[in-house]
C-alpha positions in Angstrom: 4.3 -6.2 -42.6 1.7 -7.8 -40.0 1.3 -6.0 -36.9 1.0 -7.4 -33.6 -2.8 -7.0 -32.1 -2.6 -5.2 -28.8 -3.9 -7.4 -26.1 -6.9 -5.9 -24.2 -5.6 -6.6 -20.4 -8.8 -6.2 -17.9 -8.9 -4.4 -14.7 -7.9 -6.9 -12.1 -6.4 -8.0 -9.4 -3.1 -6.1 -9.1 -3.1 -4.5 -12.7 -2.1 -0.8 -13.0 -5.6 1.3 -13.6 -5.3 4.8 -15.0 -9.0 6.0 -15.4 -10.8 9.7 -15.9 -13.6 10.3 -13.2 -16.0 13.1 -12.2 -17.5 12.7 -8.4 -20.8 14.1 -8.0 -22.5 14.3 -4.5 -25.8 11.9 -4.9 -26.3 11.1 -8.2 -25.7 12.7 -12.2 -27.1 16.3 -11.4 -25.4 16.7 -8.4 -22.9 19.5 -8.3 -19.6 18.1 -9.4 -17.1 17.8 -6.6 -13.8 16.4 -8.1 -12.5 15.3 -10.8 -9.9 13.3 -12.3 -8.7 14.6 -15.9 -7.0 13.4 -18.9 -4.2 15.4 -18.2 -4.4 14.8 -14.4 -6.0 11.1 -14.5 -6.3 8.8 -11.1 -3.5 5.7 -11.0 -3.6 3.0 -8.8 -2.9 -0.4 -7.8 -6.0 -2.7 -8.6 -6.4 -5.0 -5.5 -4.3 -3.2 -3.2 -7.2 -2.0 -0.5 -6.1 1.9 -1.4 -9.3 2.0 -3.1 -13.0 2.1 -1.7 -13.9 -1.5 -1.6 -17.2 -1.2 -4.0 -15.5 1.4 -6.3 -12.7 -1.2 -6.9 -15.6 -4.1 -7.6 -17.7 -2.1 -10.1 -14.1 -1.6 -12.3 -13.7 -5.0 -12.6 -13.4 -6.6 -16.3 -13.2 -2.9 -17.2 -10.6 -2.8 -20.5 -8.8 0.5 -22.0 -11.0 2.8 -23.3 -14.3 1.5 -21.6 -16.9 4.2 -20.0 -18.0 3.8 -16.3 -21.0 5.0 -14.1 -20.9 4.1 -9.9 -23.1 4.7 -7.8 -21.9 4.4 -4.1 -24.8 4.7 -1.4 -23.3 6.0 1.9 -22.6 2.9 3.4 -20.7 1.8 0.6 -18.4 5.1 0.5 -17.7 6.5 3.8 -20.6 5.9 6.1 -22.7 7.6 8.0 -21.8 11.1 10.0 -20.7 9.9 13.6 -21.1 12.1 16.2 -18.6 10.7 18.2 -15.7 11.9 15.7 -16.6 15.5 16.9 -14.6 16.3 19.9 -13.5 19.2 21.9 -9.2 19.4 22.4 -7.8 21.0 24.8 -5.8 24.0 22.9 -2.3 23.0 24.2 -2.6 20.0 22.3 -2.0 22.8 18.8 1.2 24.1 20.3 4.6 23.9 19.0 7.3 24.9 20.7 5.0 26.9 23.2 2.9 28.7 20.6 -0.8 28.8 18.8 -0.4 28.7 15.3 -4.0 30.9 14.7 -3.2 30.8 11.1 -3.8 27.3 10.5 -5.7 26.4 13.2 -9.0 28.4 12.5 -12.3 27.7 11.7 -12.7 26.1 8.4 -9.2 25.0 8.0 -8.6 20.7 7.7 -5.4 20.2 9.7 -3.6 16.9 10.0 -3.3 15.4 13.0 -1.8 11.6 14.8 -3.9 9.8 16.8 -2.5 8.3 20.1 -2.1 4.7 18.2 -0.4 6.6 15.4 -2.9 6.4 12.6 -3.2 9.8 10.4 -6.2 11.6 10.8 -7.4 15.0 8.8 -9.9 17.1 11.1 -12.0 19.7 10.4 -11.3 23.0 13.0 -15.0 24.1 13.7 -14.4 26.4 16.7 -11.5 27.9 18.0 -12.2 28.7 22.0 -10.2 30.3 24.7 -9.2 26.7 26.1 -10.1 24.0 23.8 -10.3 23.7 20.0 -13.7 22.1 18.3 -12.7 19.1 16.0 -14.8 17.2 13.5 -12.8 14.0 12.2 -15.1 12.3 10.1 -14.6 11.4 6.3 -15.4 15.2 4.4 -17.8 12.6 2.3 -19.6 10.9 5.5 -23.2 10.7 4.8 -23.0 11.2 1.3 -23.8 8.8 -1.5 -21.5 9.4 -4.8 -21.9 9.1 -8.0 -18.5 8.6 -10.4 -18.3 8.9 -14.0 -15.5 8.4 -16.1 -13.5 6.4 -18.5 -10.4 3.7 -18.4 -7.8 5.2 -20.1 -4.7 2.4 -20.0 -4.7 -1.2 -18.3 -1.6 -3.0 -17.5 0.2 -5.2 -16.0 2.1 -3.7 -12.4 5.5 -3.6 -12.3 8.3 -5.2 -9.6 8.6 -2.5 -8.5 5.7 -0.3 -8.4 3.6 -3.9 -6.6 6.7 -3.6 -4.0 6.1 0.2 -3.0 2.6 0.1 -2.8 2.3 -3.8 -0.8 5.2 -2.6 1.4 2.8 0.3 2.3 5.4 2.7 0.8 2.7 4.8 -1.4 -0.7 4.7 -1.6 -0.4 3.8 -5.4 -2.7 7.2 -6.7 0.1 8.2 -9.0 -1.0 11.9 -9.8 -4.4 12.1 -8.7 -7.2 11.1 -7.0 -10.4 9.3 -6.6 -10.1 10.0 -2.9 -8.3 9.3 0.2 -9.6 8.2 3.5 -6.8 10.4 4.6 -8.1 14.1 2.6 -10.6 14.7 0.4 -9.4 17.7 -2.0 -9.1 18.5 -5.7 -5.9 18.6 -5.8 -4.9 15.9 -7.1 -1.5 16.0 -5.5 -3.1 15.1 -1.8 -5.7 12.6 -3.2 -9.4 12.7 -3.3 -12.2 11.0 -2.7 -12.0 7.4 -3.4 -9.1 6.2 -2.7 -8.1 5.1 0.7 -4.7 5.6 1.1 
């Protein structure tokens, strides 16, 4: 009996991308930051502006199986620390219903937060004072270049469906894992990490 060949799909535009990754902070040697397993891989919708930009281009033509090393300089990842995305807040702004939660907001702790135009926003607590709370909003990953290496696991084609919840903005399209959010940077890969931009 003949068997069919499988067609090798490549990564492209709106293809379903399941890939293995390990983020280093500036280049091979660099202490490993996050990771995205075979058991815990990174899925998302090629094409779909979830991921950073240059990580998306360097996948491209990628087929099942392949290896990949990216290198992201800063300005290619999340840019430069800015200054201006460390502000002071006045404490009231933490309270609900008329108390301060000084369990999760102390120093050290990321805390989500809404800007006033109602974009999501992850912020680092650096001080806690007696009327104001110390803030640092930029990308955990600002002013660092990255290096990822990893391996395609499985190429295909998107389905209906999954095209029409991440387009319609109803998921950011990282399936179990990963490879970064502008919105949290973590290694759990239930929140997202580091490359993803959802």
């Amino acid at each position: 009996m003949l068997e069919v060949e499988k067609q090798s799909i490549e990564v492209g535009k709106y293809s379903m991308v399941t890939l293995t990754y390990d983020l280093r902070i500036d280049d091979e040697k660099g202490e490993v930051i996050e990771q995205a397993t075979e058991a815990q891989p990174l899925q998302f919708l090629y094409g779909a502006g979830v991921m950073l930009p240059k990580f998306e281009s360097h996948l491209a033509g990628l087929t099942e199986g392949e290896p990949f090393t990216i290198k992201l300089k800063k300005n290619d990842a999340y840019g430069e620390v800015n200054e201006d995305a460390v502000v002071e807040l006045p404490k009231q702004v933490f309270l609900v219903d008329g108390n301060f939660d000084s369990e999760l907001i102390k120093e050290g702790n990321m805390v989500p937060m809404m800007s006033s135009n109602g974009q999501r926003l992850n912020g680092l607590v650096l001080e806690v004072n007696d009327d104001t709370v110390k803030m640092d909003f930029n990308h955990p990953l600002a002013g660092e270049d990255l290096h990822f290496s990893g391996k395609v696991l499985e190429v295909r084609e998107a389905s209906e469906e999954e095209l029409s919840q991440v387009l319609s903005g109803g998921g950011c399209g990282c399936g179990s894992g990963g490879c970064g959010t502008e919105d949290s940077c973590s290694s759990d890969h239930s929140n997202g990490g580091c490359g993803c931009g959802c």
